[in-house]
C-alpha positions as CSV (number, residue, x, y, z in Angstrom):
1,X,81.4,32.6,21.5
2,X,78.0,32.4,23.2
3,X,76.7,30.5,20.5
4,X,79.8,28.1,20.7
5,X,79.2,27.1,24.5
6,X,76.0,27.1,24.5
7,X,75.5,24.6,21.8
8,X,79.0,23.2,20.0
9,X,81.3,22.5,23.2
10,X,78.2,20.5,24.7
11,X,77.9,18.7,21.3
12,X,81.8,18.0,20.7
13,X,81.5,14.5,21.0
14,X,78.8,14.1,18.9
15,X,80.6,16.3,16.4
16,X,84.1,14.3,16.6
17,X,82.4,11.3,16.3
18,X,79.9,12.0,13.8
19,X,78.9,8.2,13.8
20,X,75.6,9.0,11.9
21,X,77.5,10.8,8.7
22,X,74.8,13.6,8.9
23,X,74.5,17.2,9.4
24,X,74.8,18.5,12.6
25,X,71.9,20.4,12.9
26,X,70.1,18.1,10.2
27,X,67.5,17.7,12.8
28,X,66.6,21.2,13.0
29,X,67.1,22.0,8.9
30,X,64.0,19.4,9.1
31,X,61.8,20.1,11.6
32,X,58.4,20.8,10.7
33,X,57.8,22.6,13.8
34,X,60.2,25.7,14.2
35,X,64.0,25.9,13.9
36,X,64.8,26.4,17.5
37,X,67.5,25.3,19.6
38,X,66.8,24.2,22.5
39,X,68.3,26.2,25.8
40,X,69.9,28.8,22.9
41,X,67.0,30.0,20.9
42,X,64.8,31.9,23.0
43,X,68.1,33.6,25.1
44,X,69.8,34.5,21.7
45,X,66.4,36.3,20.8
46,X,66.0,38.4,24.0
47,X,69.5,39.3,23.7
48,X,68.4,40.5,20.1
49,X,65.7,42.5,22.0
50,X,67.7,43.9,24.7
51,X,70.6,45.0,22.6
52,X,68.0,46.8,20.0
53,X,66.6,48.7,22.3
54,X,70.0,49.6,24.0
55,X,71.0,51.8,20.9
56,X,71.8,54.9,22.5
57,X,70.6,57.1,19.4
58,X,67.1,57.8,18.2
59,X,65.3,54.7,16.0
60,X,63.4,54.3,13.5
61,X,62.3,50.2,14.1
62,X,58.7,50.2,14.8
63,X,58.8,48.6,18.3
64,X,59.6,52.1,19.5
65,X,56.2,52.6,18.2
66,X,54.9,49.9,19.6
67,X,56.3,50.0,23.1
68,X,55.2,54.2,22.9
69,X,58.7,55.0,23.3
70,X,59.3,58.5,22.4
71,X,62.9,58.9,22.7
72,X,65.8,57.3,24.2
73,X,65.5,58.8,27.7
74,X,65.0,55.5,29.4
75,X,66.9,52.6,31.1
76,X,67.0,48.9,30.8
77,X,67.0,45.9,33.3
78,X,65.1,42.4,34.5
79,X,63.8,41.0,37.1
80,X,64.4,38.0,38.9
81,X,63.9,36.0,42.1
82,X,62.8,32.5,43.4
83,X,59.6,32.3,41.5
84,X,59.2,34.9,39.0
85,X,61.2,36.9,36.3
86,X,60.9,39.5,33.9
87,X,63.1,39.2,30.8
88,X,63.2,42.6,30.3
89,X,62.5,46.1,31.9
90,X,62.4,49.2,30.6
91,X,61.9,52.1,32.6
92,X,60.9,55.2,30.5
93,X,61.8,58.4,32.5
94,X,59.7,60.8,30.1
95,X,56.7,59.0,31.0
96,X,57.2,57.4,34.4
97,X,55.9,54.2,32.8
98,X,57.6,50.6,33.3
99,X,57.4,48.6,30.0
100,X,57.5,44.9,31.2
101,X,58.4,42.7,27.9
102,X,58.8,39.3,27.8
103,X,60.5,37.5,24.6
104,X,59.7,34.5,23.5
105,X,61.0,32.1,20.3
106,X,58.0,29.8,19.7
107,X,55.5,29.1,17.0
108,X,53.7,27.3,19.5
109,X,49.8,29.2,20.0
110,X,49.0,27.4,23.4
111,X,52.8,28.2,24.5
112,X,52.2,32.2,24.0
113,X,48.3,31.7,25.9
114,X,50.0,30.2,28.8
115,X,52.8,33.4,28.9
116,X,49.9,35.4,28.1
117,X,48.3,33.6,31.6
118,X,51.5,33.7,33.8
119,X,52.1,37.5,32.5
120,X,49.0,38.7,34.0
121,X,49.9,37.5,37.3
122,X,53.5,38.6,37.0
123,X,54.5,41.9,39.4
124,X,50.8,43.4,40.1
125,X,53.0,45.2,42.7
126,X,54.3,47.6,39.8
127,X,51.5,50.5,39.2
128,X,52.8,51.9,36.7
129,X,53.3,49.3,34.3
130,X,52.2,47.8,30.9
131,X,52.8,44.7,29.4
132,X,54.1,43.4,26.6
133,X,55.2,40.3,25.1
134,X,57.9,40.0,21.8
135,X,57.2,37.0,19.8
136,X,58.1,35.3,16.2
137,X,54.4,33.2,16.6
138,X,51.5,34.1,14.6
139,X,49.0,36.4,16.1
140,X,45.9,33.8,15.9
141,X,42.5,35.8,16.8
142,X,43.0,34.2,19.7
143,X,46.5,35.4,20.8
144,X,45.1,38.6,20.4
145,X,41.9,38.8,22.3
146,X,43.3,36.7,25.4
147,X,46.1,39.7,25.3
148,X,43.7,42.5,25.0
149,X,41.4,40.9,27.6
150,X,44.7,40.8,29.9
151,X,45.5,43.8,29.2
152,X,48.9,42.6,27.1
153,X,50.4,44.3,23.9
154,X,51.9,41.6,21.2
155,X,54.6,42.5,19.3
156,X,55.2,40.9,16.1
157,X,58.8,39.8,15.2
158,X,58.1,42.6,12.1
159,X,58.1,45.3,14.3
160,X,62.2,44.2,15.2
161,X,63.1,45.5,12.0
C-alpha cells in the first residue's frame, strides 16, 4: 500500500493514459545511474533498516556486528525538528551507548561525502553517541577515510543480509 501511494496513485493518469505505449517504469529499467525512485527509494530502504533491527529475537545479519550490538536489549526511535533529523536511533541499554544511523539509497560518492559532512555536525549535544551511516554506494577510499577522519562507521548494504 505504501508503495501504491507513494508512487502509482500520483502516477494514475499517466498510467490510464499511457500515451507513450511504454513501460511505466521504463525510465528507471534504463537508467545508467541507479534504479531509484524518487521520494520512495530512500524511505522504503530505512524502513528496511528500521524493521530489521526491530526483530525482537537474537540475529545473526552482520549489522549487529557492525553497529556492536550484543543482544536485543535496546530501543528504537528518530529525531526530528526544524533543522535537523536523525533517521534512526537506537538506544542500546547494555551499553548506554546511542547508535545514530542514517540510511541512504544513492550510488552517488559526493552525495554520501556531503551526509558524511552534515553527520558530523548533527546532535554534538548527545555524549554518548557514535555514528553511523547505512548505504547501497560503494565505499571509494575516499568514503572511507572522510568517515574515519569524522569519526563515522559505513555500513555496507552486505552487512543487511
Amino acid at each position: 500500500m505504501n508503495f501504491y501511494f507513494s508512487i502509482l496513485s500520483k502516477s494514475k493518469r499517466k498510467i490510464l493514459d499511457n500515451q507513450s505505449h511504454s513501460l511505466l517504469f521504463e525510465n528507471l529499467l534504463n537508467s545508467k545511474q541507479s534504479l531509484s525512485l524518487v521520494n520512495y527509494s530512500g524511505y522504503a530502504f530505512e524502513t528496511f533498516v528500521s524493521r530489521l533491527l526491530r526483530k525482537d529475537q537474537n540475529r545473526n545479519e552482520a549489522i549487529f556486528k557492525s553497529l556492536d550490538v550484543k543482544n536485543c536489549d535496546y530501543e528504537l526511535g528518530n529525531f526530528r525538528n526544524d533543522s535537523d533529523q536523525i533517521d534512526i536511533i537506537l538506544k542500546a541499554c547494555s551499553d548506554r551507548m546511542d547508535r545514530l544511523i542514517e540510511c541512504r539509497w544513492t550510488h552517488d560518492t559526493s552525495s554520501i561525502l556531503q551526509l558524511i559532512n552534515d553527520l558530523s555536525k548533527k546532535m554534538p549535544f548527545v555524549e554518548r553517541s557514535k555514528k553511523y551511516i547505512i548505504s547501497n554506494c560503494p565505499l571509494t577510499d575516499k568514503v572511507k577515510k572522510t568517515a574515519q577522519a569524522h569519526r563515522i562507521k559505513m555500513i555496507p548494504l552486505s552487512d543487511l543480509f
